[in-house]
N, C-alpha and C positions, 0 to 999 in steps of 0.2 A: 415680333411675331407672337402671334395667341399660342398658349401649351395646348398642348393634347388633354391635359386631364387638367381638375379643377383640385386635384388633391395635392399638396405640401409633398413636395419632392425631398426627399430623404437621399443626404449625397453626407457620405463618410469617407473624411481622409485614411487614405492606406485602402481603398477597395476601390476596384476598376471592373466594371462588367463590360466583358469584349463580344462587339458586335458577333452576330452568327455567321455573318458572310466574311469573318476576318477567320477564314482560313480555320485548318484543323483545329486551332487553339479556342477560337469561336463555338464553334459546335462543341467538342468535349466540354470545355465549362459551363455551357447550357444541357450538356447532358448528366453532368456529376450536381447539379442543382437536385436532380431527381433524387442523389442519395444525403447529399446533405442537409435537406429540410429535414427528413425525417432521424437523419441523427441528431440533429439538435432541438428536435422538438423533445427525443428521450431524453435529454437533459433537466427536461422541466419536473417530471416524475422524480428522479435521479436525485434533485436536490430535496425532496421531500421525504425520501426514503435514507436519505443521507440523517436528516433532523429528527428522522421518527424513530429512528431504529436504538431501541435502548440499552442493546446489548454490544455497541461495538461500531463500526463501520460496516455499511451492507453491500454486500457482494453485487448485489444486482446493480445497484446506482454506481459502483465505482465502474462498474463493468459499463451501461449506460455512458459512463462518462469518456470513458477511454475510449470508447466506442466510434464516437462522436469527434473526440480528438483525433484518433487515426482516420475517420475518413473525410476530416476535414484537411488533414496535411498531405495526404493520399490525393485529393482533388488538386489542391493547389502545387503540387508538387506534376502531376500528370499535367495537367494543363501547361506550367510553364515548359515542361520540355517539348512542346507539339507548337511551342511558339516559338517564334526567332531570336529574340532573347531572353535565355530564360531570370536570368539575376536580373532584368528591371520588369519583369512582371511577377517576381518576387517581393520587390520594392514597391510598386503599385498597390502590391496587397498586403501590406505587412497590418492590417488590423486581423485577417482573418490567421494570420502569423502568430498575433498575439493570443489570438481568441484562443486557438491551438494547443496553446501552451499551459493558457487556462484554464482549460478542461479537461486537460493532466495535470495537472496541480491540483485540481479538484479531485480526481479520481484517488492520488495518491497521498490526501489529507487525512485526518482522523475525524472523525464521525462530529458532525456538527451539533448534534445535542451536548455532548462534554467538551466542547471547545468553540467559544467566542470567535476566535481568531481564522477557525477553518469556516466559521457559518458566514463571517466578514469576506471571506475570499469566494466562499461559492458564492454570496450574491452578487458580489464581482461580475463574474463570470457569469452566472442567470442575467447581469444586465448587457455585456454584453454580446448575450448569446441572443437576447432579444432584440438588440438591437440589429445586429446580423438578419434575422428573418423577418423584420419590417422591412431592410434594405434588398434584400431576394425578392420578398412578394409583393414589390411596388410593380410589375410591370400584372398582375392580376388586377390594380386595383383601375383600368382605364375608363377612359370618358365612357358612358352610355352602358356600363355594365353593373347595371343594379340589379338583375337577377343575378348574377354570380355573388355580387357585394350581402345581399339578403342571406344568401347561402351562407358566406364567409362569417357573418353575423351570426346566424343561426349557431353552425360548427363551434363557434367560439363559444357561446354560450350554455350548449352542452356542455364541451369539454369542463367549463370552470364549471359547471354545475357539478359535474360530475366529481370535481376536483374537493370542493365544499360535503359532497357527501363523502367523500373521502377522508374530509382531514376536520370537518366539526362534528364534535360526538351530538350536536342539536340537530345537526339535519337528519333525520331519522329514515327520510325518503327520500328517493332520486327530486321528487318535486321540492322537496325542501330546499335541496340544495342548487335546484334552478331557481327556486324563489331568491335565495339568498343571493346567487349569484347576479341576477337581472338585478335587485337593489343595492347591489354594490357596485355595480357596471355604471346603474343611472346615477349614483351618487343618492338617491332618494334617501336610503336607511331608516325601514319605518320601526325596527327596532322590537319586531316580533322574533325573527332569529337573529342573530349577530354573532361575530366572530367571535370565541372565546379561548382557542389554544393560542398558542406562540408562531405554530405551523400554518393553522388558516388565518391570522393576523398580514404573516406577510404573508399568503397565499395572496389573502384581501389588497393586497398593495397592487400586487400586480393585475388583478381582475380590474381595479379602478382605469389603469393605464392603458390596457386592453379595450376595456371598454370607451374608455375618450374614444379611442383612435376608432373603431370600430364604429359607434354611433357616430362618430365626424364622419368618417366617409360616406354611411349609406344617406346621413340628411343631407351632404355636401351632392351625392347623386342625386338625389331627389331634386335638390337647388338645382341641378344643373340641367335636368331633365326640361323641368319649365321655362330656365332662361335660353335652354335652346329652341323650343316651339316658338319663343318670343320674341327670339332673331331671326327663325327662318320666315313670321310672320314678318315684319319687317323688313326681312330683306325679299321679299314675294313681292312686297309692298315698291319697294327700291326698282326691283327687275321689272318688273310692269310699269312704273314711270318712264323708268328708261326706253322703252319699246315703243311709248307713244311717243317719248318726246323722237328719236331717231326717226318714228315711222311719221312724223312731220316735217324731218328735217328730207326725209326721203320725196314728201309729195311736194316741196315749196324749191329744192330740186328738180324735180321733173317739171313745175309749171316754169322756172327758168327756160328750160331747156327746152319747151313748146315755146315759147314768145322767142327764144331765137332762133328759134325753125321759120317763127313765121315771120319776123322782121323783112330776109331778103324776098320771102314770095310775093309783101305788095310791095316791095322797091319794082 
């Protein structure tokens, strides 16, 4: 059977996303989707505030972080009570179990500029916090929605723009730091700004990944836009053969069925 989408399906053991029509449990976890993107998107901040803050651990990002872990255990915890069993959709989910645990363990580390050991755990946990919200926002990405995909493009490339003017003392302007950000995305690197802290180095790690995924999908929409014009012309092509050939099979039919009409009337 053909997919629905032409993009690389992203399927992680330990997470189950339940139908909407499977009962109360269905619906709630497509409704706590609504609060969880946006806590784990403050994680991404969170870790950066973590790296930068030179005086300590920052309240904001551990706060950020906990944030995130409570209402990520807060979903999966509501959800499986509104389903029939709750300990095996516990077990179905235990990546977003893990995740959980991770971004309390982040929150509860010591500031990542004065320790190796906690900046090693938060990226942990930035990977797979990322990995979590590629796995949510796969049903955004479907066949024939390249205006939304453009958008999602767009967004994305603000944000890291925005993030680069944040965290390199070079980008001096919001444009800077979208310059810097688009040539990190495209992997081009023409080497007029470039990363220079420890903070936008790995920021820069993650904008390259970002950017794969993000330029894959909107060329892969693009690709898939033409190969479908080129099937339906084809199959236009198909359908209209078909019509003749039946609408002969119909008339060599009917002259049958005239010649034995007239067989018995000259008997």
């Amino acid at each position: 059977m053909q997919s629905d989408s032409p993009f690389i399906h992203i399927g992680l053991r330990g997470l189950t996303r339940l139908p909407r029509r499977d009962g109360a449990g269905g619906e709630l976890q497509w409704r706590w989707e609504w609060a969880v993107l946006p806590a784990l998107v403050g994680t991404i901040p969170a870790f950066y505030m973590e790296l930068l803050e030179p005086a300590g651990r920052s309240p904001l990002g551990s706060g950020l972080y906990a944030l995130a872990a409570a209402v990520l255990a807060a979903a999966l915890w509501h959800t499986g009570m509104r389903t029939l069993n709750t300990r095996r959709h516990l077990r179905n989910n235990t990546f977003d179990m893990l995740l959980a645990l991770a971004l309390l363990l982040a929150a509860a580390l010591p500031a990542s500029a004065g320790s190796v050991i906690s900046l090693a755990l938060r990226g942990v946990a930035a990977a797979l916090t990322l990995l979590r919200l590629m796995w949510s926002l796969q049903p955004a990405v479907r066949r024939g929605s390249l205006a939304w995909l453009l958008l999602v493009a767009l967004t994305v490339l603000g944000l890291c723009g925005a993030g680069f003017w944040w965290l390199e003392p070079r980008a001096h302007t919001f444009g800077d730091g979208l310059w810097l950000a688009f040539t990190t995305a495209a992997t081009v690197g023409y080497g007029d700004i470039v990363p220079t802290t420890p903070a936008s180095k790995i920021f820069a790690v993650f904008v390259v990944l970002l950017g794969f995924a993000v330029l894959s999908l909107v060329t892969a929409a693009i690709a898939a836009m033409w190969v479908e014009s080129q099937e339906r012309r084809v199959e236009r092509a198909i359908l209209h053969d078909l019509h003749r050939q039946l609408q002969g099979l119909r008339d060599d039919i009917a002259a049958l069925r005239r010649d034995r009409n007239e067989e018995p009337a000259k008997d």
